[in-house]
N, C-alpha and C positions, 0 to 999 in steps of 0.2 A: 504494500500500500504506500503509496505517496506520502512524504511528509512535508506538511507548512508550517509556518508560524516560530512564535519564537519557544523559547525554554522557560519553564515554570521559574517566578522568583524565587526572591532569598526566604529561610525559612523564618518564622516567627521569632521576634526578640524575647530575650528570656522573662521567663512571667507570661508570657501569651501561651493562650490557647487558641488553637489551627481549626475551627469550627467548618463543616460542612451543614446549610440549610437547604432545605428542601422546600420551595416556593412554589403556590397557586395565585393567582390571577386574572381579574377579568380587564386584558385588556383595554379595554373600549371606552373608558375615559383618561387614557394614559398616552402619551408622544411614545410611547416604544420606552426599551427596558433601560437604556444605557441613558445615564444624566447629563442633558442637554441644558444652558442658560435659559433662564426664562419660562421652562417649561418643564408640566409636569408630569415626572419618572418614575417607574415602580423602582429600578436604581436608588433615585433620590429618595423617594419616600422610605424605603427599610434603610438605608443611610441614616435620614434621620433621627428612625423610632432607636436604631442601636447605638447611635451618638446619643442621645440621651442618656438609654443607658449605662453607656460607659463612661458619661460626662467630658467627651471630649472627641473632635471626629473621627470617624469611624468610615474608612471605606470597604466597599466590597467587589468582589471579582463573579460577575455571571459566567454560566457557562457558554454563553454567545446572548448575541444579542435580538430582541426579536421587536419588529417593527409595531409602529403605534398601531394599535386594534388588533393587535394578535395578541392572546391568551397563551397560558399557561397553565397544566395542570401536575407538571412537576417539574420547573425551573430549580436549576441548584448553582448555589453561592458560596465562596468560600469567604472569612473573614475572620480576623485576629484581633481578639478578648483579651484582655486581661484580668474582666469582671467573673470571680466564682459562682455565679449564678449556675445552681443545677442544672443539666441539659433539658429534663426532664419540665422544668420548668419557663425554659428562655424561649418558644414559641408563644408562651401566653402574654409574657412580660411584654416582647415585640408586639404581635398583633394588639394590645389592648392600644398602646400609639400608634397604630398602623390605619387607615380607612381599612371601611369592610371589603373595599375588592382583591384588597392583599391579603392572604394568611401567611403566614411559616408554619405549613405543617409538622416539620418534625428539624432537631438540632442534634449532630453529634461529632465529637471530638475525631480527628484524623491526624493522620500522621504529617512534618512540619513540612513535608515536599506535595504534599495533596494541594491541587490550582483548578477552582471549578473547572478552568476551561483548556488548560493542558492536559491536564490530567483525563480529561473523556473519552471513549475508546469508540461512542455510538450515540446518537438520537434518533429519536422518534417523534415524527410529525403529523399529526392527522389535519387532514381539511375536509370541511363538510357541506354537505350539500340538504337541501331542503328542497325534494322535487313534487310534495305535493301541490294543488293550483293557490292552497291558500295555508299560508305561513302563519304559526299561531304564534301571537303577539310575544311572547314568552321567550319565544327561540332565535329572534330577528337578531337579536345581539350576537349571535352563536351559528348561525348557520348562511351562508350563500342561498337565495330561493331562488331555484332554477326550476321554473315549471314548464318550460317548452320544451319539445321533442328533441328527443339527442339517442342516438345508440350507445345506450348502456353496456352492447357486447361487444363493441368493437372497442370501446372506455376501455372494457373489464382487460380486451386482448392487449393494448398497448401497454396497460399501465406495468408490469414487469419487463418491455423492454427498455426502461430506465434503469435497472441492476446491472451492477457489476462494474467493477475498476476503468472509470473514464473520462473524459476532459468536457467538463459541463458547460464549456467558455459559451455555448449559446444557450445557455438557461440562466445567466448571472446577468443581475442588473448595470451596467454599466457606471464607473459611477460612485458603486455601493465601497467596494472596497479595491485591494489591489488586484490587478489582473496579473501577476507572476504566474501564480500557482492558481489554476481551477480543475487541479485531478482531485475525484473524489469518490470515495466506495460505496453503493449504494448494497446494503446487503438485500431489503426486501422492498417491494412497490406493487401495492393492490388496489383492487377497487371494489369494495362491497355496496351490494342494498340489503339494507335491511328499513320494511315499510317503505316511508316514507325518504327516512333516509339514506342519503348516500355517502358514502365515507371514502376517500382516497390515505391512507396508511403507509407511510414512507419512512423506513429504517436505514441510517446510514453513519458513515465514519465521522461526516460533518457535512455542513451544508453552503453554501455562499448565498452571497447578499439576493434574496430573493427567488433563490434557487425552489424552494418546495410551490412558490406559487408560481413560479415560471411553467414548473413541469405541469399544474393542474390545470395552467390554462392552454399548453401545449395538448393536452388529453382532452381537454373538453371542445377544442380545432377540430378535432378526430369524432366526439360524439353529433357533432356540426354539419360534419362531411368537408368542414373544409381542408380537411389534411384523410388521410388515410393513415390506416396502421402502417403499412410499410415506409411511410415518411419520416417515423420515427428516428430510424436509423440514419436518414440521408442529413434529419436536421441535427442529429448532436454528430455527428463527420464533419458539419460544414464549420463548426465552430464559430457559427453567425448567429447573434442575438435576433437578426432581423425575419428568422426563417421562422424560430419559434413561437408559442403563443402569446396571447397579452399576458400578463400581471394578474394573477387572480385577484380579487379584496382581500383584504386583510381579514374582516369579520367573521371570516369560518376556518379558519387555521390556529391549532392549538399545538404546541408544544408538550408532548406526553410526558417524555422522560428523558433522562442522560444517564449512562451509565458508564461505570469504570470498574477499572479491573477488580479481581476478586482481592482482599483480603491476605 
């Protein structure tokens, strides 16, 4: 597998603890994850809530960043404490200064070379879809409503020839970050219905700047007719942003989970 990016920083100073959080999120009244001036971050806002805590500022490290209106339902952070606050306890402390659409699920101590975002070996990304004709009020925050005709089989047939070790240069937003490196491993890519819904499910080493909504709107070209499955292949060869789909919305893509090595 390819590798980018740089090397995990220096370990925590003595008296710190190397904390790993495990973060949910709605989203959809947020500019995206990473702390921008002027504008408000799910970054910034748990910076916040643990500089209080710790009476003094507090940064933190995501494991990537995820754009304004994309959700989370298991963002992980790493961040260095010096506060003995029980583990057991430092998601309640946090969330009670946090707004309701941030939680910290869950907190626990890791080793001093653990880097949310070096250290991650895999994500997973679902985007969803709302295909029945009338979207219930509830779910608009959460879900794409796409009630017009589209080939769900020929979706279902494209959507895994996106796996496997290869150069996404025409599914990254230009732009977003550096164009050096855009080899990336995709280990799975599906496409369920279930009811009403429809879910696109993408597991990979990492992702680039808009890479999961590139490929959804790349697939959904195909449920359109206006691409065919076998253009698949001709459009991540050509390494032209301009072959691939639009930009899906942000409003139906969640961030599942990251994970890293065992133990």
């Amino acid at each position: 597998m390819a590798v980018c990016g740089a090397l995990s920083g220096a370990p925590p100073a003595a008296g710190m603890r190397n904390l790993k959080l495990t973060i949910s999120y709605d989203g959809g009244d947020f500019s995206g994850w990473q702390v921008q001036p002027n504008r408000r971050t799910v970054q910034g806002e748990v910076e916040a809530a643990l500089s209080a805590i710790e009476e003094r500022p507090v940064k933190i490290h995501g494991s990537g960043r995820t754009d304004a209106g994309v959700h989370a339902l298991g963002q992980v952070a790493s961040v260095e404490l010096a506060n003995r606050i029980p583990l057991e306890k430092l998601p309640f402390a946090v969330n009670y200064r946090l707004p309701p659409a941030i939680r910290v699920l869950s907190a626990a101590e890791v080793p001093a070379d653990f880097h949310a975002r070096h250290s991650a070996i895999a994500k997973t990304y679902e985007y969803r879809f709302w295909r029945g004709q009338i979207c219930p009020p509830f779910l608009r925050r959460y879900v794409w409503h796409m009630p017009y005709p589209l080939d769900e089989e020929a979706m279902c047939r494209a959507a895994p020839l996106f796996e496997g070790e290869r150069d996404f240069r025409s599914l990254v937003t230009n732009g977003g970050q550096s164009m050096e490196c855009t080899v990336r491993t995709i280990f799975s890519s599906t496409l369920q219905r279930e009811g009403d819904h429809l879910t696109y499910r993408v597991r990979g080493s990492g992702f680039l700047y808009n890479m999961v909504r590139n490929i959804v709107g790349t697939i959904l070209q195909v449920g359109r007719g206006n691409n065919s499955v076998d253009d698949i292949e001709r459009i991540l060869e050509a390494r032209d942003r301009s072959l691939a789909g639009p930009t899906a919305p942000a409003v139906g893509l969640f961030l599942v989970s990251v994970e890293y090595p065992a133990a």
